[in-house]
VEXMILO-178344 format. One line per 3 residues: number of its first residue (from 0); their letters; for each residue x, y, z negated of N, C-alpha, C. Coordinates in steps of 0.1 Angstrom, whole numbers, plus 5000, padded with zeros to 4 digits. Layout:
% residues N
NUM) a) X/Y/Z/X/Y/Z/X/Y/Z; ...
% end
This chain:
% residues 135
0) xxx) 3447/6601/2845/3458/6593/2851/3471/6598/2844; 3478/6592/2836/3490/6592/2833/3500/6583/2836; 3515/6590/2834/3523/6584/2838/3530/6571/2832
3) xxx) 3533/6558/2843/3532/6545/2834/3528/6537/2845; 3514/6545/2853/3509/6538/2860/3510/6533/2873; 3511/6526/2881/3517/6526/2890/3505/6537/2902
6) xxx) 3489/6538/2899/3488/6545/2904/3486/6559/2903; 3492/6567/2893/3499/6577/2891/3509/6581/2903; 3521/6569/2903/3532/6570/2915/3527/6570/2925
9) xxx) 3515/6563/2931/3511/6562/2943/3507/6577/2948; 3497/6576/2935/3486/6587/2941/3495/6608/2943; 3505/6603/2939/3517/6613/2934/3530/6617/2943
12) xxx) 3531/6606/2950/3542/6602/2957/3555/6606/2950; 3558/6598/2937/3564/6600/2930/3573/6589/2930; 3586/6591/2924/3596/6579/2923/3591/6563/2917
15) xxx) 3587/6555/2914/3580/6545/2914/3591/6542/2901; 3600/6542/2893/3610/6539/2884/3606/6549/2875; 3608/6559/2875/3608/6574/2869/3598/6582/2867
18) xxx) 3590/6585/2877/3576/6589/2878/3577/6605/2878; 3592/6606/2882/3594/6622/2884/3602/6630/2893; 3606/6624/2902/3616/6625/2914/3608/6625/2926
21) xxx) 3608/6630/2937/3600/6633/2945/3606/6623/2959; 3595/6612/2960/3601/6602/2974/3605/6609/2989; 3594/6618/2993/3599/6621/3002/3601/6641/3006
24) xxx) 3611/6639/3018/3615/6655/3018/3605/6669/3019; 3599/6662/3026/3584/6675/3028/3573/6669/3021; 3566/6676/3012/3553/6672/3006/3545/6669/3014
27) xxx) 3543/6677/3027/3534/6675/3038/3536/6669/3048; 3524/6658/3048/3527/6646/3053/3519/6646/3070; 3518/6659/3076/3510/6666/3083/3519/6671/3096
30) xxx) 3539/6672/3090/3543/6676/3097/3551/6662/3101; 3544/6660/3115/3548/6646/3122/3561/6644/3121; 3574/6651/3125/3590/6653/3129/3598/6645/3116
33) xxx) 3587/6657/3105/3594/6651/3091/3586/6641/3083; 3578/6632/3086/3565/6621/3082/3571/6614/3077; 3587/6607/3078/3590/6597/3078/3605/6602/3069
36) xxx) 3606/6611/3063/3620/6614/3062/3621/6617/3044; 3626/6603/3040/3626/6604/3023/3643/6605/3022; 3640/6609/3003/3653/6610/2998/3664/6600/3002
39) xxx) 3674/6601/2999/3686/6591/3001/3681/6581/2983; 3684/6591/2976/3683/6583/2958/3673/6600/2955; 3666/6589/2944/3656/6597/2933/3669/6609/2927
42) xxx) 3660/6622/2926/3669/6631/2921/3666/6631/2906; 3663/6619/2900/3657/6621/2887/3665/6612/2878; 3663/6597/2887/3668/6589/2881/3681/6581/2887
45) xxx) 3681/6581/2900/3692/6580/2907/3689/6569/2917; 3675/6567/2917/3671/6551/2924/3676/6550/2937; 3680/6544/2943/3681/6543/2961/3664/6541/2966
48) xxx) 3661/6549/2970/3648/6548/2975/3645/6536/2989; 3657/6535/2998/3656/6521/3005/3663/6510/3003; 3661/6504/2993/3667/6492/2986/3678/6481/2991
51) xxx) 3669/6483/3007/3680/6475/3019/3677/6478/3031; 3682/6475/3043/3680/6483/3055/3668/6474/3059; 3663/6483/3065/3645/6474/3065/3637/6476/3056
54) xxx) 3638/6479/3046/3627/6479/3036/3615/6480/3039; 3614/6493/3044/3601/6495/3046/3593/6487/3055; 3597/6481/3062/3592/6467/3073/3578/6461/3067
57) xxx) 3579/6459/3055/3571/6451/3048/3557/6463/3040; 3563/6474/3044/3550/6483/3040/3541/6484/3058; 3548/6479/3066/3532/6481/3075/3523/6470/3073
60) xxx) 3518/6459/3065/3514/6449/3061/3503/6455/3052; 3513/6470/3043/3502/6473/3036/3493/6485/3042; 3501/6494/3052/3497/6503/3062/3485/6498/3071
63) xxx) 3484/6482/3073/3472/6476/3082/3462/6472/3073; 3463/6468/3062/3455/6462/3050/3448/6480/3051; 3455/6490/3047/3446/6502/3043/3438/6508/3056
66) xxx) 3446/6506/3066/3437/6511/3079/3423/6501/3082; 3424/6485/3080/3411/6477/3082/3401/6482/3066; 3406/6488/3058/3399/6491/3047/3396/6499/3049
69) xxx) 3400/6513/3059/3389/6526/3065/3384/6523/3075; 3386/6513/3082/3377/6508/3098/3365/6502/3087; 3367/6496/3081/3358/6487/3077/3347/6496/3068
72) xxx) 3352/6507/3061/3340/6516/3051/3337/6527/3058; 3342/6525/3070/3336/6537/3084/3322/6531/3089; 3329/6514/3094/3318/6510/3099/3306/6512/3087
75) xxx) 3308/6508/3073/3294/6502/3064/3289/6515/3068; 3295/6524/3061/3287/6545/3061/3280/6543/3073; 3287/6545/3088/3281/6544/3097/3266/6538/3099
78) xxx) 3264/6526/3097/3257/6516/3092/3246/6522/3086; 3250/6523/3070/3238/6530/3062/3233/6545/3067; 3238/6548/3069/3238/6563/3079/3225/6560/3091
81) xxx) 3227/6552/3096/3216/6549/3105/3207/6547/3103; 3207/6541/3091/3194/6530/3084/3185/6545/3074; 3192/6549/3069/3185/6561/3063/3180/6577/3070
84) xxx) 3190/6576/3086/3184/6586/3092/3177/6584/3108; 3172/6568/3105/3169/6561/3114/3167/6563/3130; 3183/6565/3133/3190/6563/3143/3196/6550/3146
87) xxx) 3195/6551/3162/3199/6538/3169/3218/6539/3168; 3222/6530/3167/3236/6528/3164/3240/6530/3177; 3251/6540/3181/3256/6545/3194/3273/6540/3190
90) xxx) 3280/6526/3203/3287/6522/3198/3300/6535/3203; 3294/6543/3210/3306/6550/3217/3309/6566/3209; 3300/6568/3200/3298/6573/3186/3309/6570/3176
93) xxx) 3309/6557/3170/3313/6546/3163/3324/6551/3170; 3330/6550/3176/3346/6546/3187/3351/6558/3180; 3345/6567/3182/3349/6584/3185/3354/6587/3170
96) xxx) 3342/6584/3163/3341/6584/3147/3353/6584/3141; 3360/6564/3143/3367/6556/3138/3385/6566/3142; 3380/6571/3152/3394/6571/3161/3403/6587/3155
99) xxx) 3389/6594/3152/3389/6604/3145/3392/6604/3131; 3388/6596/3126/3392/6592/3115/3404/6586/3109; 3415/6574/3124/3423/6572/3116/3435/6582/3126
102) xxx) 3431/6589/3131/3443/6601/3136/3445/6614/3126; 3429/6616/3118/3432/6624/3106/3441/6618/3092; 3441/6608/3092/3442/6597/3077/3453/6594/3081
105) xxx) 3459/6589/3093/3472/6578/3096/3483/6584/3086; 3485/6601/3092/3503/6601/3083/3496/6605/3066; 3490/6600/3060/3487/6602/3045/3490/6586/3040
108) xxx) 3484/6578/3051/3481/6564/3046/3497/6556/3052; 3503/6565/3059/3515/6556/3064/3524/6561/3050; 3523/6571/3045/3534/6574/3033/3526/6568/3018
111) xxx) 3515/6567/3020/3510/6561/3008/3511/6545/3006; 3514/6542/3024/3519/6525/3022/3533/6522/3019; 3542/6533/3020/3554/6533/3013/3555/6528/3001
114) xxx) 3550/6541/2992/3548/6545/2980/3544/6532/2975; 3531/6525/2982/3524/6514/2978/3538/6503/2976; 3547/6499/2985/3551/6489/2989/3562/6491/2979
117) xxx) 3567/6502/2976/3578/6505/2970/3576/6503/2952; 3561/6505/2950/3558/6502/2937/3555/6487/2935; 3555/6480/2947/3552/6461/2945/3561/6457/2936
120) xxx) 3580/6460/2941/3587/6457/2936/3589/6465/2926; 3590/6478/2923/3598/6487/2915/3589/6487/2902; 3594/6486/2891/3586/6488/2882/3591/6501/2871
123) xxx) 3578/6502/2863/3581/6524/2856/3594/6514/2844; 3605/6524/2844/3613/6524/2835/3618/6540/2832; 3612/6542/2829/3615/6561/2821/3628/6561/2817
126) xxx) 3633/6554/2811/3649/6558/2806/3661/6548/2816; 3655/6541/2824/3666/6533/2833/3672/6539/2844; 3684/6542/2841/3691/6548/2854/3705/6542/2863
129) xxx) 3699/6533/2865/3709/6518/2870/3697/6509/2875; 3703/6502/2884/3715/6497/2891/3719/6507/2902; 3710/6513/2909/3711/6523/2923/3712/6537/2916
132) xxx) 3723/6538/2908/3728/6546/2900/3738/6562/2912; 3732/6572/2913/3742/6579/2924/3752/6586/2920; 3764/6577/2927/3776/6584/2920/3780/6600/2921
% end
């Protein structure tokens, strides 16, 4: 994976313009208080990281898209899991599983739907440091 790509920036949580400024304040996305709390502007390239008030509004669209895409490859595993250790499917199992699953995953996948959303629009320009230029 090199940089260029947009999933480089994703997988990176990297400035989405630059590919070298760090989006948000704590790397760890584990401590709930600070989960939510990115730069003002890239310290690299000078981007405004929230483009307009709201921005991020439009990344829980991608935040639900990724959470039905772990409900959904919980249930298949689940599934094959049964089939090969031929066990009866216990839906309160299933519940526990899924719930567990998206309480471990949620604040990884809530800043990675950022990242995601923020790379829709933003595209890599390595030498652009304008328009959200920080004076």
């Amino acid at each position: 994976m090199k940089k260029g790509s947009k999933l480089y920036s994703v997988l990176n949580q990297k400035c989405p313009r630059c590919h070298e400024g760090e989006l948000f304040i704590d790397p760890n996305s584990y401590k709930l208080n600070k989960m939510a709390s990115m730069h003002e502007y890239c310290s690299y390239c000078g981007l405004k990281i929230e483009q307009e008030t709201g921005f991020f509004y439009g990344a829980m669209y991608v935040s639900y898209a990724l959470t039905v895409a772990l409900g959904v490859s919980i249930y298949v595993a689940y599934f094959v899991f049964s089939i090969l250790f031929s066990f009866e499917i216990n839906l309160a199992l299933y519940l526990i599983i899924t719930s567990l699953s998206f309480i471990i995953f949620g604040p990884p996948m809530f800043r990675k739907s950022r990242v995601i959303y923020m790379n829709i629009f933003i595209d890599y320009q390595p030498n652009e440091r304008g328009p959200y230029l920080k004076k």
